[in-house]
C-alpha positions in Angstrom: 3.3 8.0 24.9 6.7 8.8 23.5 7.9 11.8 22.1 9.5 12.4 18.4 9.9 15.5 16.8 8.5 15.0 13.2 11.0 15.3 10.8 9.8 18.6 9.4 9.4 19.9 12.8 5.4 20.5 12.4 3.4 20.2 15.7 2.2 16.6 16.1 -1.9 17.3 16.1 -4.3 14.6 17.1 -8.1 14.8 16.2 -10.4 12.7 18.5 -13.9 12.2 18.4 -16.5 9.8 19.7 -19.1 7.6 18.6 -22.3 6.5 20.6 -23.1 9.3 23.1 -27.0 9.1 21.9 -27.2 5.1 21.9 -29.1 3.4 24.8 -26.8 0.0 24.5 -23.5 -0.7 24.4 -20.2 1.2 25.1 -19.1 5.1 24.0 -16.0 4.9 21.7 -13.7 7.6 20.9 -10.7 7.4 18.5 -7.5 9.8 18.1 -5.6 10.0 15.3 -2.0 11.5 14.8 -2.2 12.3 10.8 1.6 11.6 8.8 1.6 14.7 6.5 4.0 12.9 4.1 1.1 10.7 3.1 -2.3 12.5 2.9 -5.6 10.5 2.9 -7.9 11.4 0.4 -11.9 11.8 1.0 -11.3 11.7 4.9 -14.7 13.7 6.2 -17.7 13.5 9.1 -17.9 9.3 9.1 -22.0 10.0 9.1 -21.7 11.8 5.8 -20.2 8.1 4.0 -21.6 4.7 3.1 -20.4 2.1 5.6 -18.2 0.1 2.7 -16.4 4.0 2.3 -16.0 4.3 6.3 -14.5 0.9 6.4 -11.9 1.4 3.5 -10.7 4.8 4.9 -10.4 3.5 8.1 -8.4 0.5 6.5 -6.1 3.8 4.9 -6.1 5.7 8.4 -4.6 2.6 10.5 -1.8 2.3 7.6 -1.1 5.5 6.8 -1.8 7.7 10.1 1.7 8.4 12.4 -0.1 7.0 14.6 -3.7 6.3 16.3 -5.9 4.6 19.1 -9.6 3.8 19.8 -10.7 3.5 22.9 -13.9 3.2 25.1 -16.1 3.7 28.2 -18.4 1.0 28.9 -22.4 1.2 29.4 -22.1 0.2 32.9 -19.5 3.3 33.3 -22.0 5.4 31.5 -24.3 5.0 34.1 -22.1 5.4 37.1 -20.9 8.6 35.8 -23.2 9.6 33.3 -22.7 10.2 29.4 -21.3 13.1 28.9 -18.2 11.9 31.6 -17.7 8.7 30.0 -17.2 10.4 27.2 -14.4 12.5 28.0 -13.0 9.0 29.8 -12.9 7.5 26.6 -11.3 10.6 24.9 -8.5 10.4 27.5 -7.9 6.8 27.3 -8.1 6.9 23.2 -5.0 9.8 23.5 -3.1 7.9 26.1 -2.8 5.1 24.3 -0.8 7.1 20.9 2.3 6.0 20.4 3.2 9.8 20.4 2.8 12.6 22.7 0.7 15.1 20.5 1.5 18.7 20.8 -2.2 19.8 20.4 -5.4 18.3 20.0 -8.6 19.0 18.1 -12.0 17.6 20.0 -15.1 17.4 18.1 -18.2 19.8 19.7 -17.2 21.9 22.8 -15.9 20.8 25.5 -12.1 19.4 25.8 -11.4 16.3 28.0 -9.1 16.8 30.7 -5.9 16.5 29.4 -2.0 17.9 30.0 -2.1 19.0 26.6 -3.6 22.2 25.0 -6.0 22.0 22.3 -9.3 23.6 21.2 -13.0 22.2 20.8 -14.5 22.6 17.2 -18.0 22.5 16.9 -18.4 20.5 13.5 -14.9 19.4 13.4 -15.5 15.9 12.2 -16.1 18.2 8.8 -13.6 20.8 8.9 -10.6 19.3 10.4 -9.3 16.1 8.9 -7.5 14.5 11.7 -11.0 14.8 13.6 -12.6 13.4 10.5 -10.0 10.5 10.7 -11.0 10.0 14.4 -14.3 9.9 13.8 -14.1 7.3 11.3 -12.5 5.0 13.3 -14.4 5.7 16.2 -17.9 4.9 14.2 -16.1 1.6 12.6 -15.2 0.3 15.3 -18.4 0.6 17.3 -20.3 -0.5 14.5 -18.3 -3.5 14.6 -18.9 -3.9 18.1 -22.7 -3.8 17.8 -22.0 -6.6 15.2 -21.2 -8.9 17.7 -24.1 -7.5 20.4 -26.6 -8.4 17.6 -25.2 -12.1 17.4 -24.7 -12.4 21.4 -28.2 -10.4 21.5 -30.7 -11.9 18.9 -34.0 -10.3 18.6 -32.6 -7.0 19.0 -31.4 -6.2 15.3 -28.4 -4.1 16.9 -26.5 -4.3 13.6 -29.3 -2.5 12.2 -29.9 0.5 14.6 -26.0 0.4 15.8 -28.3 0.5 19.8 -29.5 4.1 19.1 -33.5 4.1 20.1 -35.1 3.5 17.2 -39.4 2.5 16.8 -37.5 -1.1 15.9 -35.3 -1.0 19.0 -37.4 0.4 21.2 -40.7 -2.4 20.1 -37.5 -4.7 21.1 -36.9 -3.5 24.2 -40.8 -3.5 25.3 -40.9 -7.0 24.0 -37.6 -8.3 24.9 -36.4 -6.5 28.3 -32.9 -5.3 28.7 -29.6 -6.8 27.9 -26.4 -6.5 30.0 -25.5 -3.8 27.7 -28.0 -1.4 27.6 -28.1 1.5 29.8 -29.8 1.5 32.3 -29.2 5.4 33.5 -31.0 6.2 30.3 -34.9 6.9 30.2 -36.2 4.3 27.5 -34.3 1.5 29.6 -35.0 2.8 33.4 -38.5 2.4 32.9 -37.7 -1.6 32.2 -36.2 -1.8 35.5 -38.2 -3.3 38.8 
């Protein structure tokens, strides 16, 4: 990460938030996003509160217009080494190490902070009230979504891109009928019972 001083000298805040923690497939994927105040993003709010054609165009306006942002991940197989809510935080670190700026505070979504050497606060709801965490959140949820894309075409018979791998009646008849995939995880209770 380097460090600029913005040119109005405002503190550089990145919003991060993550997307999968309830899935039983697939990776958990958190975004952070440095917002430009010169150029302000209309409509930017909690990415489960818009259609997926809105999600995809804001994100579209985020990656262009934000100072700067990253999305990053923990994979399912990490998930069940260290458990959910850890990978979670993993992913949050990796998503702010990779910014092209240092921020000078950060906003998390819900309450806990990932360990990081910078302050910031937890906001319970912040994907709503704080727009850089809204912008997070959108990419976050894009990106996954897109990933689950793919795991439907690797994975047919699943209907991934329906569900996004959260354990729906559809993806849990699936699973009964199907068994696991590489990606599922296996740490969680509707999949551990598959395993012999």
């Amino acid at each position: 990460m380097s460090r600029a001083v913005s040119s109005d000298n405002t503190p550089r805040i990145a919003g991060i938030d993550e997307v999968g923690r309830g899935c039983i497939v697939g990776p958990v994927v958190a975004a952070a996003v440095i917002l430009d105040s010169a150029k302000p993003i209309p409509g930017l709010t909690d990415s489960k509160k818009l259609t997926e054609k809105k999600r995809k165009l804001l994100a579209e306006q985020i990656k262009a217009n934000a100072l700067c942002w990253a999305v990053a991940r923990a994979e399912a197989s990490e998930i069940d080494d260290i458990n959910i809510l850890q990978a979670t935080m993993v992913a949050m670190q990796r998503a702010v190490s990779q910014l092209n700026y240092r921020p000078d505070w950060v906003k998390v979504d819900g309450n806990r902070l990932p360990n990081l050497d910078i302050p910031g606060e937890a906001i319970v709801q912040g994907d709503l009230l704080v727009e850089e965490i809204s912008a997070a959140s959108i990419l976050a949820k894009v990106a996954r979504d897109e990933e689950m894309q793919t795991l439907d075409r690797l994975y047919p018979g699943y209907s991934f891109a329906i569900h996004k791998g959260y354990p729906t009646q559809q993806h849990l008849a699936a699973l009964a009928q199907l068994g696991f995939t590489p990606q599922h995880r296996k740490s969680f209770a509707p999949v551990k019972k598959y395993l012999v």
